[in-house]
N, C-alpha and C positions, 0 to 999 in steps of 0.2 A: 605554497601548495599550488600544482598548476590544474588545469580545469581537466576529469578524463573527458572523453572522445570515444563516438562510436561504441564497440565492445564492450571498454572498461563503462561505459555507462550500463551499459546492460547488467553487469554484472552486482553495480549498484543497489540496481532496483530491487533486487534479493528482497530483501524482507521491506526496506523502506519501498518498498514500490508502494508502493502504494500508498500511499498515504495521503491528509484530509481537512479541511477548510469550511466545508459548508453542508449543510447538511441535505440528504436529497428531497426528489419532487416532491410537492406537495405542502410544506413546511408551512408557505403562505396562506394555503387554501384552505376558507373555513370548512369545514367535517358538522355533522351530525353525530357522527360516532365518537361518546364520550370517551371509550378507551382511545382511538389514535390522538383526539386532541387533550389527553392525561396523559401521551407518552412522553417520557425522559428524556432530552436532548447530553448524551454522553461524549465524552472527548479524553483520550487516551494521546499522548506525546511523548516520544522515544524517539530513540536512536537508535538506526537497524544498522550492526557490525556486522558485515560476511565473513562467515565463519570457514566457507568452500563455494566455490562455485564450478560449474565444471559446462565448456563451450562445445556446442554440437555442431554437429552440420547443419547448413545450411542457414545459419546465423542465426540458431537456435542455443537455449542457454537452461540449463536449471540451477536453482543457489539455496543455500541454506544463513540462514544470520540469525543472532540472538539480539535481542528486543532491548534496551536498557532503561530506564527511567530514573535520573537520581542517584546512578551510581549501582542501581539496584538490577539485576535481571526478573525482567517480568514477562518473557514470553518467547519465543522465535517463533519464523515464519519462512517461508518456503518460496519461492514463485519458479514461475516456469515462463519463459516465452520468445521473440523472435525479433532479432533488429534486420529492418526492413535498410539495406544498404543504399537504396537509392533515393532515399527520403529523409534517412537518417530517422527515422522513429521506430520505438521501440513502442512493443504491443504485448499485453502477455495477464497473467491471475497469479496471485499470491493468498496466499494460506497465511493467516495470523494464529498461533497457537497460544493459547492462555488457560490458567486454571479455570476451569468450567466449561469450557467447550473452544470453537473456534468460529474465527470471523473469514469469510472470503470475499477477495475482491477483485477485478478486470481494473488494468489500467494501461495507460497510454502516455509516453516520454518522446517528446521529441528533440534531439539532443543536438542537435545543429542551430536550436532557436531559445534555447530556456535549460534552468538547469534546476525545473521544478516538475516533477511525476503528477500527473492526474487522475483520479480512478477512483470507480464509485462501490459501494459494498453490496454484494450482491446476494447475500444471506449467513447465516451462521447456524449453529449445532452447537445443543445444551444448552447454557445462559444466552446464547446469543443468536438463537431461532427466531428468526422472523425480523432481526434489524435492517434497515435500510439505513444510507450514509455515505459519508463520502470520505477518500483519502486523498491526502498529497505528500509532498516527500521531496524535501529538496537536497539535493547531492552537495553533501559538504567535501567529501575524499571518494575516491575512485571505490574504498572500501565502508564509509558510512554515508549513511540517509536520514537525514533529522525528519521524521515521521508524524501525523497527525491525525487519527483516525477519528471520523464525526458521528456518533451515531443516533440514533433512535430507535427506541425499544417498547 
């Protein structure tokens, strides 16, 4: 399996874009408020299959991939964004779609230097209103992203 490049990274990122390792600010910092420091540290790990992707101008991209876990489908997610050809990084949000609502997140791949996506959660809708978290996603195939989404609820 040879390593994608450019484009075919982008098109990567589809659903694994995003994806997650630590969870966001604050984690360390003591709180007075007993619900943040009661909240649930969550961690979801899949694999994002591009299911379509389709390349725009101007090194623009949107994609579709289903979520797998175990064999199991448990979700697809969406992203949309833009490979910067002269830096070779890729910039762009993805939509997690799951039973209960959905997770969104911004992330950023730079494909010239690492073949790991980094991107933080930027909120959700239904069960997952009001989490913060982070994702990562490393590029196994041009068409999967072994995915890891962090969260807090």
């Amino acid at each position: 399996m040879t390593r994608p490049t450019g484009l075919q990274h982008a098109r990567t990122i589809g659903v694994g874009a995003l994806v997650v390792a630590t969870v966001g600010a604050g984690m360390g910092v003591a709180t007075a408020d007993a619900s943040a420091a009661s909240a649930k540290v969550h961690t979801q790990r899949f694999d994002s299959r591009t299911v379509q992707d389709y390349q725009l101008a101007g090194g623009n991209y949107v994609d579709f991939s289903r979520d797998v876990a175990h064999g199991k489908l448990i979700g697809s997610d969406s992203s949309s964004g833009r490979y910067h050809e002269s830096t070779g990084v890729v910039t762009g949000y993805v939509t997690f779609f799951r039973n209960g609502g959905t997770l969104r997140a911004r992330f950023r791949f730079d494909t010239r230097h690492s073949t790991t996506i980094y991107g933080t959660i930027t909120g959700g809708q239904g069960t997952y209103r009001g989490v913060t978290g982070t994702v990562t996603g490393q590029v196994v195939s041009d068409t999967v992203t072994r995915t890891t989404l962090t969260y807090r609820r």
